[in-house]
PyMOL Python script that loads the backbone (N, CA, C, O; Angstrom):
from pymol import cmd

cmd.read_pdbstr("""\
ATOM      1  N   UNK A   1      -4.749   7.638   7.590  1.00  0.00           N
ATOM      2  CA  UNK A   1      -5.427   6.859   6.570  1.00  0.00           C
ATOM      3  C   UNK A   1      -6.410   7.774   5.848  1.00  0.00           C
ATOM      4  O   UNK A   1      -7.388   8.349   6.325  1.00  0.00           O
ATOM      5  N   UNK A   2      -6.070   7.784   4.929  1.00  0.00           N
ATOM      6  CA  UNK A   2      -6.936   8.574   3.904  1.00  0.00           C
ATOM      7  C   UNK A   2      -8.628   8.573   3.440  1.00  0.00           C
ATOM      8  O   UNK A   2      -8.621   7.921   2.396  1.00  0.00           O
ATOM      9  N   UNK A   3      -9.394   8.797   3.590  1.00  0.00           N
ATOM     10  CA  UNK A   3     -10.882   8.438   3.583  1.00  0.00           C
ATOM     11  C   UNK A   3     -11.956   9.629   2.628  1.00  0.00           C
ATOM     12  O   UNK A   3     -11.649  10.638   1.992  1.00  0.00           O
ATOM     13  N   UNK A   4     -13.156   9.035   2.857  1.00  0.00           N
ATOM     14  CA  UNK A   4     -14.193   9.511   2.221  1.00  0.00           C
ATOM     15  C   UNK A   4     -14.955  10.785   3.204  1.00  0.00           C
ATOM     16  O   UNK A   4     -16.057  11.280   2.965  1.00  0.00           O
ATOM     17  N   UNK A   5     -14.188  11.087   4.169  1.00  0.00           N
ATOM     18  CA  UNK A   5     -15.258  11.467   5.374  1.00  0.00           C
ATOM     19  C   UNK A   5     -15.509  13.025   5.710  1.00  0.00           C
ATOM     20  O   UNK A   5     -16.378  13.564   6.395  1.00  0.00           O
ATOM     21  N   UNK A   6     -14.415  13.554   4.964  1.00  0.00           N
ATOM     22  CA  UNK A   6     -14.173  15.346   4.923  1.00  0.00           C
ATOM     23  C   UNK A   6     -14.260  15.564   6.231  1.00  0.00           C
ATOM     24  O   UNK A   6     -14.538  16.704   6.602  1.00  0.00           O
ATOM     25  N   UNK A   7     -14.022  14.424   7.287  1.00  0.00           N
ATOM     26  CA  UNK A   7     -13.543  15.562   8.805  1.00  0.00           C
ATOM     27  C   UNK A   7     -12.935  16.599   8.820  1.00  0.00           C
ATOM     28  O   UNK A   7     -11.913  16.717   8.143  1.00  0.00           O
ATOM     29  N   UNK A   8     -13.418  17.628   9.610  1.00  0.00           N
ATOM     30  CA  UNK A   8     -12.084  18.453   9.901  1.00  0.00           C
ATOM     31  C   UNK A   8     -11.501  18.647  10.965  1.00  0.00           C
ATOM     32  O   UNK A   8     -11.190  19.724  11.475  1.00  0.00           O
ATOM     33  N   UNK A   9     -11.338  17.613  11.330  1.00  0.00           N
ATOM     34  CA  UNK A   9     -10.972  17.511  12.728  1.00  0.00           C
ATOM     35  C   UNK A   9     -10.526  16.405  13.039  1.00  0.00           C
ATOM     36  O   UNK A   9     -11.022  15.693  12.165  1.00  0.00           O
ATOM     37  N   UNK A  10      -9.585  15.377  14.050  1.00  0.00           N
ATOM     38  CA  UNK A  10      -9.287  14.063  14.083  1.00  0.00           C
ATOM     39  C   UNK A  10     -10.161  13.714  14.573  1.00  0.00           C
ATOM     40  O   UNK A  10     -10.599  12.674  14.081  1.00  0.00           O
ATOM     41  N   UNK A  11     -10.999  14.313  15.843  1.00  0.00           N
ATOM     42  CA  UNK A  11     -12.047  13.722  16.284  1.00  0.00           C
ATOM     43  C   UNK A  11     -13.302  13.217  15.269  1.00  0.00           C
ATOM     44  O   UNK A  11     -13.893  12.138  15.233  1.00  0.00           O
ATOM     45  N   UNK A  12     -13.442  14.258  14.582  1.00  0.00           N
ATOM     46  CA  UNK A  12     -14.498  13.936  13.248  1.00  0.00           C
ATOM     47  C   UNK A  12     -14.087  12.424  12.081  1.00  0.00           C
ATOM     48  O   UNK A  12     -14.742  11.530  11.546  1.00  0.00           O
ATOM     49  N   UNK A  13     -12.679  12.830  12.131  1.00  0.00           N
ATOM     50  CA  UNK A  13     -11.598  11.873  11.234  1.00  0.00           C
ATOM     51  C   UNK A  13     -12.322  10.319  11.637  1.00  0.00           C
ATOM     52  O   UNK A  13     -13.031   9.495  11.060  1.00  0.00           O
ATOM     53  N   UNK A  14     -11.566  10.500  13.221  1.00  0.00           N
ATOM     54  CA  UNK A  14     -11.845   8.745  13.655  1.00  0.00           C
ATOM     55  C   UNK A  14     -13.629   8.252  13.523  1.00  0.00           C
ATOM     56  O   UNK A  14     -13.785   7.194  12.913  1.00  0.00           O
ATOM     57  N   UNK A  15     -14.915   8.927  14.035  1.00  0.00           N
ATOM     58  CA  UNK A  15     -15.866   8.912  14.378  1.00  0.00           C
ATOM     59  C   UNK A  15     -16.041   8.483  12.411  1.00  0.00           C
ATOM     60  O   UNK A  15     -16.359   7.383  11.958  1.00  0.00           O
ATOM     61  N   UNK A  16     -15.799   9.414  11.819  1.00  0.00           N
ATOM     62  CA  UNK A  16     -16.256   8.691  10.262  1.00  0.00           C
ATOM     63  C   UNK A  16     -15.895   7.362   9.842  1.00  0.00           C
ATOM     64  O   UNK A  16     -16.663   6.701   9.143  1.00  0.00           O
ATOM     65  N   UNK A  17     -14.290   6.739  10.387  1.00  0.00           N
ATOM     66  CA  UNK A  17     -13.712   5.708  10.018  1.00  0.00           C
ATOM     67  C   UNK A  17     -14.663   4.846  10.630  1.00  0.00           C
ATOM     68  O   UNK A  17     -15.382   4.220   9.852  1.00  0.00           O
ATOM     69  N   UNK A  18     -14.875   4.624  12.192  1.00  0.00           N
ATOM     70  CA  UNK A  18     -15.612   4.148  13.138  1.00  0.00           C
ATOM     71  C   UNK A  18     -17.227   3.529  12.184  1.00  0.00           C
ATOM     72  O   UNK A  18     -17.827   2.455  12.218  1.00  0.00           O
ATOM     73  N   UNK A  19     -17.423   4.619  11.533  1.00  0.00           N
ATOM     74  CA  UNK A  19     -18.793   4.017  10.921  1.00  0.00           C
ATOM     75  C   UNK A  19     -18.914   3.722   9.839  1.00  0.00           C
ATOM     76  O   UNK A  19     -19.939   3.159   9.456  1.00  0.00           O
ATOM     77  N   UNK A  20     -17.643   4.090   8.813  1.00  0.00           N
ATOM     78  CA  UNK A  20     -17.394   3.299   7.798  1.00  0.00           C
ATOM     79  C   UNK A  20     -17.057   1.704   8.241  1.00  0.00           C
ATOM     80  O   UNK A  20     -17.325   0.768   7.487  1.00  0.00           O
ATOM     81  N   UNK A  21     -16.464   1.532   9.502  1.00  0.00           N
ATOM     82  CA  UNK A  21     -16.245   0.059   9.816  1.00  0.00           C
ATOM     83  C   UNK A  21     -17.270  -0.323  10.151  1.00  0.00           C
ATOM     84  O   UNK A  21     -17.541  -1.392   9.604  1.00  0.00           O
ATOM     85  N   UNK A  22     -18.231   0.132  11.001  1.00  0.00           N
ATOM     86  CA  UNK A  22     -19.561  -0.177  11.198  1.00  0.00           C
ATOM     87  C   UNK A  22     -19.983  -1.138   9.896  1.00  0.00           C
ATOM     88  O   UNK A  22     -20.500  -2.247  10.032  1.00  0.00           O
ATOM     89  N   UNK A  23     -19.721  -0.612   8.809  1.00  0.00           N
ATOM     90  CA  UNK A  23     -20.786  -0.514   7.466  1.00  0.00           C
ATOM     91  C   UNK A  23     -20.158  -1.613   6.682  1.00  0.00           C
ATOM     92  O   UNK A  23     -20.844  -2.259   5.891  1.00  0.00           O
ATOM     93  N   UNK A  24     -19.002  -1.840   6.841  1.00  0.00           N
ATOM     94  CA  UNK A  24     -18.084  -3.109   6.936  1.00  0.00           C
ATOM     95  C   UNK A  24     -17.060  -2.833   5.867  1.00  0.00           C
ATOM     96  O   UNK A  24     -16.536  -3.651   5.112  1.00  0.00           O
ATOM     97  N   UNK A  25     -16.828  -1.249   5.956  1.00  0.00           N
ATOM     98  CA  UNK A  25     -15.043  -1.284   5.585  1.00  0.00           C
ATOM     99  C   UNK A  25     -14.192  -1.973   5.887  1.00  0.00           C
ATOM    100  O   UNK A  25     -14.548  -2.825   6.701  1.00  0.00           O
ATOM    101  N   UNK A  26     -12.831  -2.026   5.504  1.00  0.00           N
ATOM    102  CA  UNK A  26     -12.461  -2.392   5.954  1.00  0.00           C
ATOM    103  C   UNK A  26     -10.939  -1.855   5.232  1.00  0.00           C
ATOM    104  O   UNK A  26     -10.453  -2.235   4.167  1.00  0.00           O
ATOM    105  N   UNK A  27     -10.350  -0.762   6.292  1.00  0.00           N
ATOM    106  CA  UNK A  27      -9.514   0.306   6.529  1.00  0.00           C
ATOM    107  C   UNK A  27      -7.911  -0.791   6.116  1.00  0.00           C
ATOM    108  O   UNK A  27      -7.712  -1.988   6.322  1.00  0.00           O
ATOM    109  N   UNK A  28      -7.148   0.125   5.569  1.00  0.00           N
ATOM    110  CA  UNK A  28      -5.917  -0.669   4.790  1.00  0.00           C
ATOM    111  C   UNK A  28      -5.096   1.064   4.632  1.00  0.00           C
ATOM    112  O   UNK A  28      -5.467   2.159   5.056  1.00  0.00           O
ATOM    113  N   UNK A  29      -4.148   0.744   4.012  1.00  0.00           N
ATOM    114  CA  UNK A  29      -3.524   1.747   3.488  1.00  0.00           C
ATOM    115  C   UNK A  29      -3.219   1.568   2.016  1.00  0.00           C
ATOM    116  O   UNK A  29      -3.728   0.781   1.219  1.00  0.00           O
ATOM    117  N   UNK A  30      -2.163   2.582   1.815  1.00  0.00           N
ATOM    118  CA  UNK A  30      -1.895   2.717   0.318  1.00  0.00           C
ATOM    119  C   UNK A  30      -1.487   1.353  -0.561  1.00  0.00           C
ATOM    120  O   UNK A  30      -2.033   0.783  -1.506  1.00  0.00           O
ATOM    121  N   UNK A  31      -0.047   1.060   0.340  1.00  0.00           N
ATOM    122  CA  UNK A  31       0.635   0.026  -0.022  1.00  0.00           C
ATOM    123  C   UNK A  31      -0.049  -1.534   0.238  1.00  0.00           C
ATOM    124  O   UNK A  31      -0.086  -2.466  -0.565  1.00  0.00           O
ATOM    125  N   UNK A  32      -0.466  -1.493   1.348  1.00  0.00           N
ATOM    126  CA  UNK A  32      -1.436  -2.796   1.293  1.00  0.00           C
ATOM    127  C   UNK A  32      -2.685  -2.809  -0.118  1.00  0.00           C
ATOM    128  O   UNK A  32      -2.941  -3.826  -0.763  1.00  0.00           O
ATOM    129  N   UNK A  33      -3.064  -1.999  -0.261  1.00  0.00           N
ATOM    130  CA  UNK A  33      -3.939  -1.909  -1.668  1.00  0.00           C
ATOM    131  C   UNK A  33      -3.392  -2.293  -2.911  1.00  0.00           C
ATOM    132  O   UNK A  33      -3.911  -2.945  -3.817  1.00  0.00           O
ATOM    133  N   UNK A  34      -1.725  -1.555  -2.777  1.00  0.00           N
ATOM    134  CA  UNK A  34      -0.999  -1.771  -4.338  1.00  0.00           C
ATOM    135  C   UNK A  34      -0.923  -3.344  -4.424  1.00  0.00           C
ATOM    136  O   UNK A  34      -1.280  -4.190  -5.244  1.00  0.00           O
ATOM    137  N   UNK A  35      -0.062  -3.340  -2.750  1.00  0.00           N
ATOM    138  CA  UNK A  35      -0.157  -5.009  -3.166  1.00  0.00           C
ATOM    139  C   UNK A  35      -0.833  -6.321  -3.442  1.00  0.00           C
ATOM    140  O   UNK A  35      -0.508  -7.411  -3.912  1.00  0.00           O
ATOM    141  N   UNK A  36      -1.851  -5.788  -2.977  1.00  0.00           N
ATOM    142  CA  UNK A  36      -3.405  -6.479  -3.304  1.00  0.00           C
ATOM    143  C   UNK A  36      -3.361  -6.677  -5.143  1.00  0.00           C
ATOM    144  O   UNK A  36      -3.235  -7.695  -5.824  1.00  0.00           O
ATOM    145  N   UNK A  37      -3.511  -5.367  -5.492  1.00  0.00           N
ATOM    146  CA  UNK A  37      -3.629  -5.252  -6.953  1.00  0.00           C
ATOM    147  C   UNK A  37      -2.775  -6.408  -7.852  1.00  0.00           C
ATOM    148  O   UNK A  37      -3.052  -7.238  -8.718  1.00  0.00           O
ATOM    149  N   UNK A  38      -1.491  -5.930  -7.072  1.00  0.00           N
ATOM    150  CA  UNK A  38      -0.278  -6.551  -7.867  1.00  0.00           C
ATOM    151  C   UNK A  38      -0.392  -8.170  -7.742  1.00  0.00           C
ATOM    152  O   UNK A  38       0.362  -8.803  -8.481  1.00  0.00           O
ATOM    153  N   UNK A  39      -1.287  -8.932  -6.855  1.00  0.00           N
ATOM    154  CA  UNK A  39      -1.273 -10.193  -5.886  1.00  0.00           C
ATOM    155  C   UNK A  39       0.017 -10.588  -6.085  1.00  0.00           C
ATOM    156  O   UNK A  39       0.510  -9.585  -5.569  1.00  0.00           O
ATOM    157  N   UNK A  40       0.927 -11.206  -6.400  1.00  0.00           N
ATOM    158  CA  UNK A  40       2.001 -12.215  -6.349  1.00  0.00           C
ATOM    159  C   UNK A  40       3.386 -11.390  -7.826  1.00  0.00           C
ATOM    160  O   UNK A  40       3.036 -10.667  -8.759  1.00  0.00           O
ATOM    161  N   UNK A  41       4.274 -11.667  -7.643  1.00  0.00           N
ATOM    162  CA  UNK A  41       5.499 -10.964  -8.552  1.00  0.00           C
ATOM    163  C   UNK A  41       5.390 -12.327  -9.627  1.00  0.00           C
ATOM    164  O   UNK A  41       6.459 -12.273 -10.234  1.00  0.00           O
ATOM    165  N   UNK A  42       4.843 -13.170  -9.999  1.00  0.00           N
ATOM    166  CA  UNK A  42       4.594 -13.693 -11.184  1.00  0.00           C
ATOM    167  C   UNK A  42       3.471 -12.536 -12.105  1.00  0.00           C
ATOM    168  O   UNK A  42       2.951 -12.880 -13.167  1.00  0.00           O
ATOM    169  N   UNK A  43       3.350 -11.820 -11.777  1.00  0.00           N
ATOM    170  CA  UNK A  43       2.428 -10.462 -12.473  1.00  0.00           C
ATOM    171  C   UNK A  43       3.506  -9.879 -13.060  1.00  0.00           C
ATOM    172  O   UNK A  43       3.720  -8.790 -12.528  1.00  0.00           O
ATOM    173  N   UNK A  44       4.787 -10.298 -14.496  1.00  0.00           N
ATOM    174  CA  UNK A  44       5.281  -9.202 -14.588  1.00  0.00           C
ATOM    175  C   UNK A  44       4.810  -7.870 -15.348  1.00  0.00           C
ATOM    176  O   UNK A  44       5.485  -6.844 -15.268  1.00  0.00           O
ATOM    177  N   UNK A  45       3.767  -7.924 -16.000  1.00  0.00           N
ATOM    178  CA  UNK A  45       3.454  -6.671 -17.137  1.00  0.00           C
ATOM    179  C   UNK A  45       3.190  -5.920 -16.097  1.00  0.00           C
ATOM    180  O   UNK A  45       3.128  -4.791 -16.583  1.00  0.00           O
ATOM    181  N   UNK A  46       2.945  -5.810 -14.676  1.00  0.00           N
ATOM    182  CA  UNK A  46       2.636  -4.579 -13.757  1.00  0.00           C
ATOM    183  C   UNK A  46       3.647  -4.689 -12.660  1.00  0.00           C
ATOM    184  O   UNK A  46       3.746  -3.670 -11.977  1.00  0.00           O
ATOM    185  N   UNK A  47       4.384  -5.648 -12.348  1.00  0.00           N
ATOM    186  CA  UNK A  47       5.018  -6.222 -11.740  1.00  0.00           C
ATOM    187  C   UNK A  47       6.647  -4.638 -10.967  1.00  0.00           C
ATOM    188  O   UNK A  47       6.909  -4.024  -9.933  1.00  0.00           O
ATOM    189  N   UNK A  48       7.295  -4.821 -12.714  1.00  0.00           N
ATOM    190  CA  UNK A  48       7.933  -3.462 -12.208  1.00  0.00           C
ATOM    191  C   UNK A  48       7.350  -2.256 -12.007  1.00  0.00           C
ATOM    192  O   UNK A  48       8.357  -1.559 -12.135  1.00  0.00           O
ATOM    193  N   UNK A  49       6.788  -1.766 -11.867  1.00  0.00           N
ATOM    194  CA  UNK A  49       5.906  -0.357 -11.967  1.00  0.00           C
ATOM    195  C   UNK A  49       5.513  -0.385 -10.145  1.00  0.00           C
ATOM    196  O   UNK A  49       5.748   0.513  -9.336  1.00  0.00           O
ATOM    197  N   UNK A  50       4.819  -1.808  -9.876  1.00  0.00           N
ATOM    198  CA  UNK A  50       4.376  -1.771  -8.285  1.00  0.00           C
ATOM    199  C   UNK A  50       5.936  -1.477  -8.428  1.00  0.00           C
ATOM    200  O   UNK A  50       6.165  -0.335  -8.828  1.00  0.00           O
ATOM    201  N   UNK A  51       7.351  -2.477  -8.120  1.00  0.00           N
ATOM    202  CA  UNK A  51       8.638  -2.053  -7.368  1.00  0.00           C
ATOM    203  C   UNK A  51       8.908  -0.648  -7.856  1.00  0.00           C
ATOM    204  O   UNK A  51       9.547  -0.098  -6.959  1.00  0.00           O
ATOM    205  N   UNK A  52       8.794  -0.140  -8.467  1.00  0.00           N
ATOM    206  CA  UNK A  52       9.145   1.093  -8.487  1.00  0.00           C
ATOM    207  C   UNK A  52       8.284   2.040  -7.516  1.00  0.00           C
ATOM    208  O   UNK A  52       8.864   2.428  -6.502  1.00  0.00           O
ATOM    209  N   UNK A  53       6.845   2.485  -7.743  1.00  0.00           N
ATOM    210  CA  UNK A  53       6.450   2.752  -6.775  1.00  0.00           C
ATOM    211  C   UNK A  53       6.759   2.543  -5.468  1.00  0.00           C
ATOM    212  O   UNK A  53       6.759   3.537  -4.741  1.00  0.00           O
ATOM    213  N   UNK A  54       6.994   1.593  -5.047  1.00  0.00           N
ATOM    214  CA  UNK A  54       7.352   0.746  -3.338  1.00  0.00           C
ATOM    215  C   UNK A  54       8.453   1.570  -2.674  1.00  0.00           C
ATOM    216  O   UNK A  54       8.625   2.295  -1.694  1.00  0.00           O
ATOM    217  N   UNK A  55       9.297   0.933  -4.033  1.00  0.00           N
ATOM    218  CA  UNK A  55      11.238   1.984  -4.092  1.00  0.00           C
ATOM    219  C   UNK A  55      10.958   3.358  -3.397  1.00  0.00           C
ATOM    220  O   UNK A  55      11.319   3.677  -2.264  1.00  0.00           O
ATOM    221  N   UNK A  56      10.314   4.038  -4.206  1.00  0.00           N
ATOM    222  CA  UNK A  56      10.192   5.673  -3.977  1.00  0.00           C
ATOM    223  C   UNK A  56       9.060   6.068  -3.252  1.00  0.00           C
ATOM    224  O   UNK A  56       8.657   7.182  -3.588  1.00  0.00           O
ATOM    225  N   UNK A  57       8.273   5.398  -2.174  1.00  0.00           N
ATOM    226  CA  UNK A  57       7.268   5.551  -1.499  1.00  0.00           C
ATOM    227  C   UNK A  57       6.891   5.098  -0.276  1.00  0.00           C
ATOM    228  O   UNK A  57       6.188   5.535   0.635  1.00  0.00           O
ATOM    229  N   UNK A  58       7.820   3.662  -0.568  1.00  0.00           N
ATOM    230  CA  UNK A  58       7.321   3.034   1.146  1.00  0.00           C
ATOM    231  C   UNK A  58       8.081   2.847   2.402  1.00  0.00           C
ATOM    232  O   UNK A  58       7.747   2.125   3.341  1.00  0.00           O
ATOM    233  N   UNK A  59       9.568   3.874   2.272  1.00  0.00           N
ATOM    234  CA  UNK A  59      10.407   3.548   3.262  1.00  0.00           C
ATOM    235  C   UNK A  59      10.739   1.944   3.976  1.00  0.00           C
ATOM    236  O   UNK A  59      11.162   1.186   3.103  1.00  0.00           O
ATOM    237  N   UNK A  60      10.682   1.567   4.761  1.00  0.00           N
ATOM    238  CA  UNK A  60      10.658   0.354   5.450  1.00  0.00           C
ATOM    239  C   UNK A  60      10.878  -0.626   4.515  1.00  0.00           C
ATOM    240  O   UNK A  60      11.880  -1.298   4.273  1.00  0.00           O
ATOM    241  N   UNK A  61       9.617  -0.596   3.955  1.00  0.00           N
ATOM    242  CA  UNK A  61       9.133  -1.859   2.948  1.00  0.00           C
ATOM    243  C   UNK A  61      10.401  -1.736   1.784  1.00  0.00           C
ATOM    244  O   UNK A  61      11.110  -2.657   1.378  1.00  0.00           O
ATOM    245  N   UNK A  62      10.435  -0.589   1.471  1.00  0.00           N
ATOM    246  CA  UNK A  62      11.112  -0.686   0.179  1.00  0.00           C
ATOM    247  C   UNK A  62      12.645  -1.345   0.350  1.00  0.00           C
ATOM    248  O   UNK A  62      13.170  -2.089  -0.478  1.00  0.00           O
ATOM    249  N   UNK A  63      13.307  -0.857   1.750  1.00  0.00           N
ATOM    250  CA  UNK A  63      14.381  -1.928   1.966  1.00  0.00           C
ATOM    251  C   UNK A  63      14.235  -3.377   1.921  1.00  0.00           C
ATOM    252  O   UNK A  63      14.966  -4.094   1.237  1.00  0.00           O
ATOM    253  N   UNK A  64      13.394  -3.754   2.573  1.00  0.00           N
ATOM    254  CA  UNK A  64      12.934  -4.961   2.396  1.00  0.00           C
ATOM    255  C   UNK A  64      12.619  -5.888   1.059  1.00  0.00           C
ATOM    256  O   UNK A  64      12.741  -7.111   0.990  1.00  0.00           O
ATOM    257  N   UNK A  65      12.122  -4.863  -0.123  1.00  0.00           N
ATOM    258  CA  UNK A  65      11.493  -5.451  -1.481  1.00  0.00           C
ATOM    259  C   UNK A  65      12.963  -5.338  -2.334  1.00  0.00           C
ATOM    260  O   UNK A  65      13.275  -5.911  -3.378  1.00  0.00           O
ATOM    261  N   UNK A  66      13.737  -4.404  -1.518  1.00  0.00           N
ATOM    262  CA  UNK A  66      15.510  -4.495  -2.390  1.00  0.00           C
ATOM    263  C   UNK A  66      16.040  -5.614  -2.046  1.00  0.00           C
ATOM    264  O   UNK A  66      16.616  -6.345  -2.852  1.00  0.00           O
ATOM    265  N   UNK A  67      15.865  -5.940  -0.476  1.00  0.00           N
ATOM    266  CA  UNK A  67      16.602  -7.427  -0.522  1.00  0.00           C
ATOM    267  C   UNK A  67      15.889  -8.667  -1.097  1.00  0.00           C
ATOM    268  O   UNK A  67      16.644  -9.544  -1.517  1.00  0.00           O
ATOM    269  N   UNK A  68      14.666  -8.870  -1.180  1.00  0.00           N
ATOM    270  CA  UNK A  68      13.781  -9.877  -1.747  1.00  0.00           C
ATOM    271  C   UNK A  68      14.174  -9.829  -3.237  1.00  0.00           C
ATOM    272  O   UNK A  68      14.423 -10.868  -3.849  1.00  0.00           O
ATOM    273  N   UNK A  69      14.233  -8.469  -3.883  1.00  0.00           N
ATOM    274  CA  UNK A  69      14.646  -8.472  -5.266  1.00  0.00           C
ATOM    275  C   UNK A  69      15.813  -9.256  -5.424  1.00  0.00           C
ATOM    276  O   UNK A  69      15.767 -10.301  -6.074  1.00  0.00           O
ATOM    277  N   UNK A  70      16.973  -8.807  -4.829  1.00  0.00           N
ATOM    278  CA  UNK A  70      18.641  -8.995  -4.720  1.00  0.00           C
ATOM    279  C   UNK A  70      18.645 -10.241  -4.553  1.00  0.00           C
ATOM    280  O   UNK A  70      19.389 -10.835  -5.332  1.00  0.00           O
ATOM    281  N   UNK A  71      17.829 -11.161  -3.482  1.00  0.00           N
ATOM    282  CA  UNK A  71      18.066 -12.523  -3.542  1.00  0.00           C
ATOM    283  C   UNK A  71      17.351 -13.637  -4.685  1.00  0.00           C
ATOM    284  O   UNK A  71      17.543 -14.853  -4.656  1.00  0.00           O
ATOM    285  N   UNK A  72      16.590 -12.998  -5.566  1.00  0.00           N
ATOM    286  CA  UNK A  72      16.166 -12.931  -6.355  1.00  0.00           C
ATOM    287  C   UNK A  72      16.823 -13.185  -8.085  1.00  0.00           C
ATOM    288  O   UNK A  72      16.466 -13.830  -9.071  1.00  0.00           O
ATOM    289  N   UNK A  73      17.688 -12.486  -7.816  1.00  0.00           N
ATOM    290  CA  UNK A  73      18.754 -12.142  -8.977  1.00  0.00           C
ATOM    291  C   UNK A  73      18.091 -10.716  -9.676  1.00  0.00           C
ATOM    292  O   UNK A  73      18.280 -10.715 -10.893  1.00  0.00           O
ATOM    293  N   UNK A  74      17.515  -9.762  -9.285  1.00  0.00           N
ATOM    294  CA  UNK A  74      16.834  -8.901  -9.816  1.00  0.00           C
ATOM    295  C   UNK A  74      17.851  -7.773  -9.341  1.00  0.00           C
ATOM    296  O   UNK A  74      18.565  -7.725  -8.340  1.00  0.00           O
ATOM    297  N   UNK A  75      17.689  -6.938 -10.328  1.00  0.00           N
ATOM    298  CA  UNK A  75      18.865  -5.567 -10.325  1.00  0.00           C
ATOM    299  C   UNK A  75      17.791  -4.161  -9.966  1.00  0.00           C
ATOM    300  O   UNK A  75      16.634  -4.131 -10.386  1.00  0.00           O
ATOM    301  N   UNK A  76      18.422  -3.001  -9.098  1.00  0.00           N
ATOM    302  CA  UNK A  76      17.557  -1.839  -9.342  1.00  0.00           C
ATOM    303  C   UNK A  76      17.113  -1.538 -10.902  1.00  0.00           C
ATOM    304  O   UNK A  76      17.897  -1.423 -11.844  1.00  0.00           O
ATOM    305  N   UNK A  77      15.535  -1.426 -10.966  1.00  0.00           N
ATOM    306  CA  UNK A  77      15.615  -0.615 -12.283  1.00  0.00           C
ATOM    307  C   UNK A  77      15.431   1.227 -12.096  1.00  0.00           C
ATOM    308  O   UNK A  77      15.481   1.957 -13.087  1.00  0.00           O
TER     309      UNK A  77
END
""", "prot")
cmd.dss("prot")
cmd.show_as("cartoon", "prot")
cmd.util.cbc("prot")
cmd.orient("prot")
């Protein structure tokens, strides 16, 4: 997970996250963020741009957002 903390070290890594949660972060990743942004696929003016990103970035997920598309009636763009 990517952060503010310039560890150089994992030990340093976790101990920064640790007190960013302290402080009341609250630790997510990439794709949980996009999808935040995007909230719901009635968003289309940003709508394709998140699936594209997803497509070429999130492994797992992105199989998953092909079949949600597909049942969908939605085609690769």
């Amino acid at each position: 997970m990517p952060d503010a903390s310039g560890g150089r070290t994992l030990e340093s890594h976790n101990l920064a996250v640790d007190r960013m949660v302290q402080a009341g972060a609250i630790p997510l990743d990439w794709l949980t963020y996009l999808c935040e942004l995007q909230r719901d696929h009635a968003r289309r003016e940003t709508a394709g741009r998140m699936y594209r990103i997803s497509r070429e970035h999130s492994g797992a997920y992105a199989i998953g957002l092909n079949y949600h598309l597909a049942l969908m009636g939605h085609t690769k763009e």
